[in-house]
C-alpha positions as CSV (number, residue, x, y, z in Angstrom):
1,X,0.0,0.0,0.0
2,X,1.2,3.3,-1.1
3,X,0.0,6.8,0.2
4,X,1.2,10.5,-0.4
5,X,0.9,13.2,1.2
6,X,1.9,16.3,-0.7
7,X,0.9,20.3,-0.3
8,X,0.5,21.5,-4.1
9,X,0.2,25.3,-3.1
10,X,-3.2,25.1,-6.0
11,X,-4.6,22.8,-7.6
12,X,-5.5,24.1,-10.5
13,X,-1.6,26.1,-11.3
14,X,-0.5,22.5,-12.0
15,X,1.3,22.7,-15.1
16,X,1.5,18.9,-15.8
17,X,-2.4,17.2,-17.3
18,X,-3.5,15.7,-13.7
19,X,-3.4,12.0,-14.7
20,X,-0.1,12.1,-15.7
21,X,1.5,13.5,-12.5
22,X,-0.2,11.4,-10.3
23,X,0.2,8.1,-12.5
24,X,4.1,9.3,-12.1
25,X,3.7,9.9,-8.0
26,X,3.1,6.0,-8.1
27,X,0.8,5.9,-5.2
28,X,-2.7,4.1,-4.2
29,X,-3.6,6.6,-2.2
30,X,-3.1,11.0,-2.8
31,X,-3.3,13.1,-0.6
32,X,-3.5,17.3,-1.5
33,X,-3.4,19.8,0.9
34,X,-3.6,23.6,-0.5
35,X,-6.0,23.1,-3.6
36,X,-7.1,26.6,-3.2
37,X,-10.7,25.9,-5.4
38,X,-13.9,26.7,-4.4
39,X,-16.8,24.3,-5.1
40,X,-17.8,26.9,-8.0
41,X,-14.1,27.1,-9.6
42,X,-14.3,23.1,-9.3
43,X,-14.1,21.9,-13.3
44,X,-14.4,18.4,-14.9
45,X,-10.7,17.7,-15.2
46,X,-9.8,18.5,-12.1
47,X,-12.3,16.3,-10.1
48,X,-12.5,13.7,-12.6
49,X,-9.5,11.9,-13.2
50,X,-9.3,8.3,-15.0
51,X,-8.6,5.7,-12.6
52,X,-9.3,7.9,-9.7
53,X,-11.9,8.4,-7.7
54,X,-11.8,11.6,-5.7
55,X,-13.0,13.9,-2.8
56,X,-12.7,17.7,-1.8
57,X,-13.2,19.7,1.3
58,X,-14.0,23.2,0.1
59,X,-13.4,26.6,2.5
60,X,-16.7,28.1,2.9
61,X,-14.5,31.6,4.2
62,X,-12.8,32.9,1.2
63,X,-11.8,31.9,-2.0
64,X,-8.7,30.3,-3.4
65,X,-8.2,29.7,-0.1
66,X,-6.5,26.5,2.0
67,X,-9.0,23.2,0.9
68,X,-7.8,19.5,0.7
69,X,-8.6,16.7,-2.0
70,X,-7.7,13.3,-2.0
71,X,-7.7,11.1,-5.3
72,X,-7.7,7.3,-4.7
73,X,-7.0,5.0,-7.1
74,X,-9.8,2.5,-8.6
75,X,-8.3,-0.4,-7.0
76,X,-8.1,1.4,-3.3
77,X,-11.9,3.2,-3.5
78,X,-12.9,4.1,0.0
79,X,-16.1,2.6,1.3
80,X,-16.8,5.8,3.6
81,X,-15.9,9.0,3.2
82,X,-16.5,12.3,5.2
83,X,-15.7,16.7,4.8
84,X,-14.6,17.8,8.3
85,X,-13.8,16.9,11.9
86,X,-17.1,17.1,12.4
87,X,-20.5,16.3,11.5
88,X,-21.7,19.5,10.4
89,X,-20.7,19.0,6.8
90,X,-22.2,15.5,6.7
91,X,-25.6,16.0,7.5
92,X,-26.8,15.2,3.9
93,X,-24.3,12.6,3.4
94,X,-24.4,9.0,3.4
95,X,-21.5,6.5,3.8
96,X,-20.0,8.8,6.4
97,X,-17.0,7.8,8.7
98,X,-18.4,8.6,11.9
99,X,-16.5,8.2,15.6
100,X,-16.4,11.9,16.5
101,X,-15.5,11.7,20.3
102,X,-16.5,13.3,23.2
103,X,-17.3,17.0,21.8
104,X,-18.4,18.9,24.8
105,X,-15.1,20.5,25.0
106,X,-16.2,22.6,21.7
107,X,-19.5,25.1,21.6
108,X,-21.1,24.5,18.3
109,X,-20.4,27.7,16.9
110,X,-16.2,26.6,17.2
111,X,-16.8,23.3,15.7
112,X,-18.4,25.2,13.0
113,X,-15.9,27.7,12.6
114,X,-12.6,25.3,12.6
115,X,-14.5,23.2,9.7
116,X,-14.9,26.1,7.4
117,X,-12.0,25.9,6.2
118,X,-11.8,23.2,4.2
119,X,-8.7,21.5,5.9
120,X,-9.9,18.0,6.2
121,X,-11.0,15.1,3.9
122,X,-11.5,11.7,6.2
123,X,-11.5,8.2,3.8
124,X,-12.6,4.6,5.4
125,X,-10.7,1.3,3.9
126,X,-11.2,-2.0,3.8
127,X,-7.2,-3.6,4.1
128,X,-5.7,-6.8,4.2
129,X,-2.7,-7.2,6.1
130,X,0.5,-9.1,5.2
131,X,-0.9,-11.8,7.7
132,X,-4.1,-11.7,5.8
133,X,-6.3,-10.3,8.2
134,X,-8.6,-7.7,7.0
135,X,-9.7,-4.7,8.6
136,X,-10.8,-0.7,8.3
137,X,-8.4,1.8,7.9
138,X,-8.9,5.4,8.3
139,X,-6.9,8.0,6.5
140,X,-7.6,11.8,8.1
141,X,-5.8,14.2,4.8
142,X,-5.8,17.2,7.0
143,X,-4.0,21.3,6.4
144,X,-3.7,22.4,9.8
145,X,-3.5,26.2,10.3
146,X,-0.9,28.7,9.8
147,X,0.1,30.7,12.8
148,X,0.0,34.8,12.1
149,X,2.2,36.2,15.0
150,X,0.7,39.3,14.7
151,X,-2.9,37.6,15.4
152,X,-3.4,35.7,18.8
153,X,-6.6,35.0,17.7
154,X,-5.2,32.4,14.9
155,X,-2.9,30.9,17.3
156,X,-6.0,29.9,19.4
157,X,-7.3,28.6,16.2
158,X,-4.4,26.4,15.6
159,X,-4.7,25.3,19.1
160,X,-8.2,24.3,19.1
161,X,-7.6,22.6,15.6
162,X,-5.5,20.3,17.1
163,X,-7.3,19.2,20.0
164,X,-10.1,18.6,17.3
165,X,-7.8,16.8,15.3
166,X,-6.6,14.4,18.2
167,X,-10.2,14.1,19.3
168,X,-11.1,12.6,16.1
169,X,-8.4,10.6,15.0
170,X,-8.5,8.6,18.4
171,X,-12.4,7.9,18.2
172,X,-11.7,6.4,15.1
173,X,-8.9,4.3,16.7
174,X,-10.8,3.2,19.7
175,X,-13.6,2.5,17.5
176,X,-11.1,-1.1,16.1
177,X,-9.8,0.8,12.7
178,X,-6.4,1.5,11.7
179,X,-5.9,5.5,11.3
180,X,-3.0,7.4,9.8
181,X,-3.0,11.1,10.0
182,X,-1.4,12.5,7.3
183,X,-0.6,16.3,5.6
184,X,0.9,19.6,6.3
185,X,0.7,19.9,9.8
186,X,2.2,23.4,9.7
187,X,5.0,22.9,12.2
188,X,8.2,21.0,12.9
189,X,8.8,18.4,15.4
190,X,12.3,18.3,16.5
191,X,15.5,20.2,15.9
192,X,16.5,18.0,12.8
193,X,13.2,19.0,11.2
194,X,14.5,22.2,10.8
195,X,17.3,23.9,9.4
196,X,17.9,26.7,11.8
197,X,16.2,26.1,15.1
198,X,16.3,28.5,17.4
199,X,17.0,26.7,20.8
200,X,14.7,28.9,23.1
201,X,11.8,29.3,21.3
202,X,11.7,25.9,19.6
203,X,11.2,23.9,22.8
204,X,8.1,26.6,24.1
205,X,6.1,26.9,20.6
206,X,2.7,25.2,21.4
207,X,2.6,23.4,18.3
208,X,5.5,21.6,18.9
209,X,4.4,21.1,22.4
210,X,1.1,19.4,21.1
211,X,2.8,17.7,18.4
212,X,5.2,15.7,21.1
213,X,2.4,15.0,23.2
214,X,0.3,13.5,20.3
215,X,3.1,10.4,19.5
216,X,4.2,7.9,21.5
217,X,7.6,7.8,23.7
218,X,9.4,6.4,20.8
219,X,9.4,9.6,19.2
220,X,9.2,12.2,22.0
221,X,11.5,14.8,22.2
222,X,12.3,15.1,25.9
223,X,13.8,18.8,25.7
224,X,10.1,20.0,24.4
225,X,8.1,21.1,27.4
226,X,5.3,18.6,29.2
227,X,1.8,19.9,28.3
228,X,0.8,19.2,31.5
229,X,3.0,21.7,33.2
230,X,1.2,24.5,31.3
231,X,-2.0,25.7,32.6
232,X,-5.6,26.0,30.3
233,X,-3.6,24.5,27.5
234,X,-6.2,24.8,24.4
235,X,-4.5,22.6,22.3
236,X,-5.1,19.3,24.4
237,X,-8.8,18.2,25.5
238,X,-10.3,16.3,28.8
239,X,-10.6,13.0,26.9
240,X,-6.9,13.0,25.0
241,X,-4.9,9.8,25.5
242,X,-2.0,11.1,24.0
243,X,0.9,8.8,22.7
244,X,-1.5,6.7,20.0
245,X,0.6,7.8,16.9
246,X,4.1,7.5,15.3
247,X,6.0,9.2,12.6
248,X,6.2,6.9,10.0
249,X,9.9,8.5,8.9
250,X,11.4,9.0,12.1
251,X,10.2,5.0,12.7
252,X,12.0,4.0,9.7
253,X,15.2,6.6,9.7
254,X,15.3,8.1,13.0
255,X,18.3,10.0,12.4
256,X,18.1,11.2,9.2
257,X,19.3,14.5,8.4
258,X,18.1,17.5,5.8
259,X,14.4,15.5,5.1
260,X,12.8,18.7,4.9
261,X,9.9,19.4,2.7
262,X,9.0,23.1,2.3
263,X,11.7,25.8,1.5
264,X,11.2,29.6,0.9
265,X,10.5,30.1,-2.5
266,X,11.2,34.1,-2.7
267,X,15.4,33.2,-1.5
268,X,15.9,30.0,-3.8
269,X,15.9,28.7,-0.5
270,X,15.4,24.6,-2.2
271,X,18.4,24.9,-4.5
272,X,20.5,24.6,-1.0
273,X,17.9,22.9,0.8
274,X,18.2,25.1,3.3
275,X,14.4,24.4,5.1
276,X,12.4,22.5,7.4
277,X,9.7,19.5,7.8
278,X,6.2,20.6,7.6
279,X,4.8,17.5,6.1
280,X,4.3,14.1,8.1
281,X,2.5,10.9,7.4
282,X,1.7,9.7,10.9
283,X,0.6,6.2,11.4
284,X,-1.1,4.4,14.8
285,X,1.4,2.3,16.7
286,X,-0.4,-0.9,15.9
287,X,0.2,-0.2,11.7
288,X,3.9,1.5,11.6
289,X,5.0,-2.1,12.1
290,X,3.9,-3.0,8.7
291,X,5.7,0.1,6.9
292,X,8.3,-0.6,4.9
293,X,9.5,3.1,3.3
294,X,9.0,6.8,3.8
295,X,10.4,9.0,1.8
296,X,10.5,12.9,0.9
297,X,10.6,13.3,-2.7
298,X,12.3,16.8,-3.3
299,X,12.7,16.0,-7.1
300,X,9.0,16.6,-7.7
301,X,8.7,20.3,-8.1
302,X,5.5,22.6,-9.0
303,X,5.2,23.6,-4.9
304,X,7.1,25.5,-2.3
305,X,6.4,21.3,-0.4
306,X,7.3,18.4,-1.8
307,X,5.6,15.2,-1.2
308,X,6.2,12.6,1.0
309,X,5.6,9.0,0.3
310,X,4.8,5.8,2.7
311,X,4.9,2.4,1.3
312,X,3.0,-0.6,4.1
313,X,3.0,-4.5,3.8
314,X,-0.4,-5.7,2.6
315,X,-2.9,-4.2,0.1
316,X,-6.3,-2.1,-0.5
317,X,-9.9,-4.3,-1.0
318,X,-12.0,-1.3,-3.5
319,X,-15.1,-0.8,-2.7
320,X,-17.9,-1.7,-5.1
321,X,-19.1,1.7,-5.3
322,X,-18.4,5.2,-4.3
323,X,-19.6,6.8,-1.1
324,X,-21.7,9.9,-2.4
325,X,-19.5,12.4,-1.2
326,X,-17.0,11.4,-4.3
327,X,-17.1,14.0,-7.1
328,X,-18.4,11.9,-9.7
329,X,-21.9,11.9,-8.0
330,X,-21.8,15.8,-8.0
331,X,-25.1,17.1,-10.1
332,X,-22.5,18.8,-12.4
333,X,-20.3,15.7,-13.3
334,X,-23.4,12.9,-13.3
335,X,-23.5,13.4,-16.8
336,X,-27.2,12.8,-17.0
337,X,-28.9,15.4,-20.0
338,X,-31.9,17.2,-18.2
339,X,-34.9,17.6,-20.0
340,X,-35.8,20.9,-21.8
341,X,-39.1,21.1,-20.8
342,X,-37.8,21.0,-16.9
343,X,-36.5,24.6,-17.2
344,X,-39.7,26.0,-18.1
345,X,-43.0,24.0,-16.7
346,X,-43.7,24.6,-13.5
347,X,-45.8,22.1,-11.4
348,X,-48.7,22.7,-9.8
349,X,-49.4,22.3,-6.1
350,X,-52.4,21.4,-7.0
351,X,-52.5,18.4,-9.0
352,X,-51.5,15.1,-8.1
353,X,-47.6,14.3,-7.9
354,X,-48.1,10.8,-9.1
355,X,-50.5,8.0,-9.9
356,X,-49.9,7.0,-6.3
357,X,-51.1,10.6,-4.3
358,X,-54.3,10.2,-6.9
359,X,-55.3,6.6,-6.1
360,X,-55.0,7.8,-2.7
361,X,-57.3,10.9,-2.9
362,X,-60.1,9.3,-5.4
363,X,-59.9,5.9,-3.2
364,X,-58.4,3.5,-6.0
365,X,-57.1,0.0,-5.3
366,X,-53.6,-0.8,-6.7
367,X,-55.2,-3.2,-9.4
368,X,-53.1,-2.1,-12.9
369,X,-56.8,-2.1,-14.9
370,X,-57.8,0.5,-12.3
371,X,-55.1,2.4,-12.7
372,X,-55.2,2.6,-16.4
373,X,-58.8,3.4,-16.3
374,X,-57.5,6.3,-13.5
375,X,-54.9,7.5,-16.4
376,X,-57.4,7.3,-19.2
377,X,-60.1,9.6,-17.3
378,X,-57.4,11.9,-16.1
379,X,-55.2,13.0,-18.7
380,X,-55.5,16.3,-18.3
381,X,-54.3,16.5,-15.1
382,X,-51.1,15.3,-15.3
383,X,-50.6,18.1,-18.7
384,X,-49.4,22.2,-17.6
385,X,-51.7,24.2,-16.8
386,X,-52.7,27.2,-19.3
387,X,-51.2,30.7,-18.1
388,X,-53.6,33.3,-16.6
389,X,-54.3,35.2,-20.1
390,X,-55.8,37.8,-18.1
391,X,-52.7,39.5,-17.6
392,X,-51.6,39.2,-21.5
393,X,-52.4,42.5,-23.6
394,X,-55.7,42.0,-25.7
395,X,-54.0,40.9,-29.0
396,X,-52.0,37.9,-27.5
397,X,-55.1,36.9,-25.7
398,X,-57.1,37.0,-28.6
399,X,-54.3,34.5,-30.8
400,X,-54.4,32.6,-27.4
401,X,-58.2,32.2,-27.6
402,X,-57.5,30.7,-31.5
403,X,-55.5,28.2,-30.3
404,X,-56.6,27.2,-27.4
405,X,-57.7,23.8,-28.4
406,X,-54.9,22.7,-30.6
407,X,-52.7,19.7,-29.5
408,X,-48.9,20.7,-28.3
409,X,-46.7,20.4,-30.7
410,X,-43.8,17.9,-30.4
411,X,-40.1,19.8,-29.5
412,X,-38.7,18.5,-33.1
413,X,-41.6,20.5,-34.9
414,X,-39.5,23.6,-34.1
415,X,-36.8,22.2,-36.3
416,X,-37.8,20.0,-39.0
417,X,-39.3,21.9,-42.3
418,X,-42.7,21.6,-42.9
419,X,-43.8,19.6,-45.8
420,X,-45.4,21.1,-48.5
421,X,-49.1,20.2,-49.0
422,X,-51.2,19.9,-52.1
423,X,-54.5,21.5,-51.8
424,X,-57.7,18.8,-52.7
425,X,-60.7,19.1,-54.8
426,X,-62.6,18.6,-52.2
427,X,-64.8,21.8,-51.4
428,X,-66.8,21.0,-48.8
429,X,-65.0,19.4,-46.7
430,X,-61.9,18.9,-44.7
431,X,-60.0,15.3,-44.1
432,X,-57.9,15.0,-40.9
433,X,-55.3,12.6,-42.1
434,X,-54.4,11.9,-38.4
435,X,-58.0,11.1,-37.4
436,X,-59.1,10.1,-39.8
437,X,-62.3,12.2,-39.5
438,X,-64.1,14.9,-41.5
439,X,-64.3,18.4,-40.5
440,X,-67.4,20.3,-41.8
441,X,-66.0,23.8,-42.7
442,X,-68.9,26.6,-43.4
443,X,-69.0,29.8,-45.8
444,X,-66.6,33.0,-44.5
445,X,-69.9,34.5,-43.1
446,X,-70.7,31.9,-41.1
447,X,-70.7,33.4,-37.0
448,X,-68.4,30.7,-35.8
449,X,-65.5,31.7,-38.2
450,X,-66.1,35.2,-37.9
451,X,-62.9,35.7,-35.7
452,X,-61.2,33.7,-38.1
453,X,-62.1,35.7,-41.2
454,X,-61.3,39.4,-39.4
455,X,-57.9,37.6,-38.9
456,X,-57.7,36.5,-42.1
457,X,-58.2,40.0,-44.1
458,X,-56.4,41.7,-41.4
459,X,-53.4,40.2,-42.1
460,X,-54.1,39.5,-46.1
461,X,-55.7,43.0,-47.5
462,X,-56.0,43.8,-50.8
463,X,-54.9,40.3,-51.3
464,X,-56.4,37.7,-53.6
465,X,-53.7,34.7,-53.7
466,X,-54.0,32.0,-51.6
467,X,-52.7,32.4,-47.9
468,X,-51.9,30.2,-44.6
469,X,-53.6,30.7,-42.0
470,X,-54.4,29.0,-38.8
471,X,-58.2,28.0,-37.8
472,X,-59.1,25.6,-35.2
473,X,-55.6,24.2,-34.2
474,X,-55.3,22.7,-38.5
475,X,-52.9,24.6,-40.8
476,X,-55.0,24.6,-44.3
477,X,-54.9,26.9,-47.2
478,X,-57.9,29.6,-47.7
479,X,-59.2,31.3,-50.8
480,X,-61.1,34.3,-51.0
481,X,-64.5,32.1,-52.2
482,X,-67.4,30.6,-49.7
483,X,-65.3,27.4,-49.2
484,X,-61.5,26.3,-47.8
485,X,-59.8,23.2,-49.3
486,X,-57.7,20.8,-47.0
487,X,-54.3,20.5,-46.8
């Protein structure tokens, strides 16, 4: 199993065609941090990518702002998926994660406000390990905040981002899955995460205070300060274990040097590698066991990061399908043509919604002769409505009137070409080819035409050719004479 974490500083200022940079990555699992797109600014080939099936956490503050995708490959498609630490963004959801922990640490309007962001993306797993057993794994793609010194109300958001974090990733783990939290954390660990530490400060930043706290002794740095020893720490809750994770390089190559992977891209800083280690893949004590690599991969460039890659014995079981939350079931990307006729009728309160509401409200059984007698009696109410012609000026409601009883025309009349018709001998008479009935037509003077004839020398004075007009929902060809031939 392969998973990679990497901060692409925007999505959509990749200058490589999606597919191929993440078919070169070589990785089951991807996971972005940084996309900086809005729901809106979301387009086909970014969210649709062969192979992969993906999912994005949008921030609901500004845009092209922070946001995290992750694209799994076809063969590794999660069977839950979920936007946020919390559940706030899953109410409409299905297939969601779950596991949130004991929240009463947080008020409701600062869970809220730390998941509008868009910094987390949670996928659920089915694995089986290298001993064959099979289980759930949890992968949490989160973009933890960047500290502004010259705003204390940030750091207090970073904090309480944390705890959050934490919170979440150890309900999952207590729940029996797997978890590995994994993305730009936004702060370095120990003094060979970084390339210039400064001794006093390092060991007193609360991030790096939380960050020791959160692995287990393995990887603690015992010059950073005890959380305990600091009082109404935010970054920490009443439920915390503490101690649950690893980091999966430091497991592997614990004194590896100059692994950084984000440098200062206004001083050239990469060219020297003169930076620090931002980006972690952090895996629960009970799964680092079965990793076999971690790696930073400086050589891929198109960020101020670089991603970083963990390979694990054992291998991904796809799910069947898609939880809903993945971006092919977005309206916009179903592919599914909408009807024409959708933008434009409007429904009527009014009439029954179905054959079923109608059975109910005239007392039918379900028997299908019933019910076909039902939709023979009742065509009309299942058909639009006519407009209120009241409100039309006097001319349109009077060609309304005319054509009141004529059938609707079918879409594809509007663009075939009529066929031209050859008038009969017949002059008496009228033959409806479609009915196959015959239409009595009387003289010009006759009263029921007389609407029909004012329209008719309205539009054709002084004229003594033969003319189109329109009479009783039938297109036929008149004459200035006491009769009208059929078309």
């Amino acid at each position: 199993m392969k998973i990679l974490t990497w901060n692409i500083n925007g999505i959509r200022a990749a200058k490589r065609d999606l597919k191929e940079l993440f078919d070169s990555l070589d990785a089951d699992i991807i996971c972005l941090q940084e996309t900086k797109v809005t729901r809106d600014q979301l387009d086909e080939p970014t969210a649709i990518v062969e192979g992969y099936n993906s999912y994005f956490s949008f921030s609901r503050k500004r845009s092209g702002y922070s946001g995290v995708a992750t694209f799994c490959r076809d063969s590794a498609s999660p069977y839950k998926s979920e936007e946020g630490l919390h559940s706030s963004l899953s109410v409409k959801n299905e297939n969601v994660v779950g596991c949130y922990g004991n929240i009463h640490d947080f008020k409701e309007d600062e869970l809220e406000s730390l998941d509008a962001e868009g910094r987390t993306i949670i996928t659920q797993h089915k694995i089986r390990k290298k001993n064959g057993d099979e289980g759930d794994l949890a992968i949490i793609n989160v973009y933890c905040p960047r500290v502004d010194p010259e705003r204390e109300d940030r750091q207090v958001y970073q904090l309480r981002f944390y705890a959050l974090l934490q919170m979440r990733a150890e309900a999952l783990l207590n729940s029996g899955s797997h978890v590995i939290v994994l993305g730009d954390i936004n702060t370095t660990h120990k003094e060979i995460d970084h390339c210039d530490p400064d001794d006093e400060c390092f060991i007193r930043k609360p991030s790096r205070i939380w960050l020791n706290q959160f692995l287990w002794d393995q990887d603690k740095d015992p010059e950073i300060q005890d959380f305990r020893t600091i009082e109404g720490f935010q970054a920490v809750t009443s439920s915390a274990k503490g101690g649950c994770f690893s980091d999966t390089l430091r497991y592997l190559y614990p004194d590896k040097k100059e692994a950084y992977t984000n440098w200062c891209s206004l001083t050239g800083a990469r060219a020297t590698n003169y930076g620090r280690r931002l980006d972690y893949i952090f895996t629960d004590v009970g799964l680092v066991c079965d990793s076999t690599d971690c790696v930073v991969m400086p050589e891929v460039e198109g960020s101020d990061h670089c991603p970083c890659k963990a390979v694990f014995h054992g291998n991904f079981i796809p799910s069947l399908k898609c939880p809903s939350l993945c971006s092919k079931s977005m309206p916009e990307f179903l592919g599914k043509q909408q009807k024409l006729s959708s933008f434009f009728v409007k429904r009527s309160d009014s009439k029954p919604s179905s054959i079923k509401d109608s059975e109910e409200e005239e007392g039918f059984s379900s028997s299908q002769e019933e019910k076909q007698k039902f939709l023979s009696n009742n065509k009309s109410s299942f058909k639009r409505e006519n407009s209120n012609n009241s409100k039309l000026p006097s001319a349109k409601r009077k060609k309304n009137d005319l054509g009141s009883q004529s059938k609707q025309a079918s879409l594809k009349n509007f663009f075939s070409i009529p066929k031209t018709n050859v008038p009969t001998n017949n002059k008496s008479s009228i033959k409806d080819s479609s009915q196959e009935k015959i239409l009595k037509i009387s003289q010009w003077g006759d009263k029921s035409y007389n609407g029909q004839y004012k329209y008719y020398k309205n539009r054709n004075r002084n004229k003594d050719h033969d003319k189109w007009i329109f009479i009783s929902g039938m297109e036929t060809v008149a004459k200035r004479s006491s009769y009208c031939t059929s078309v």
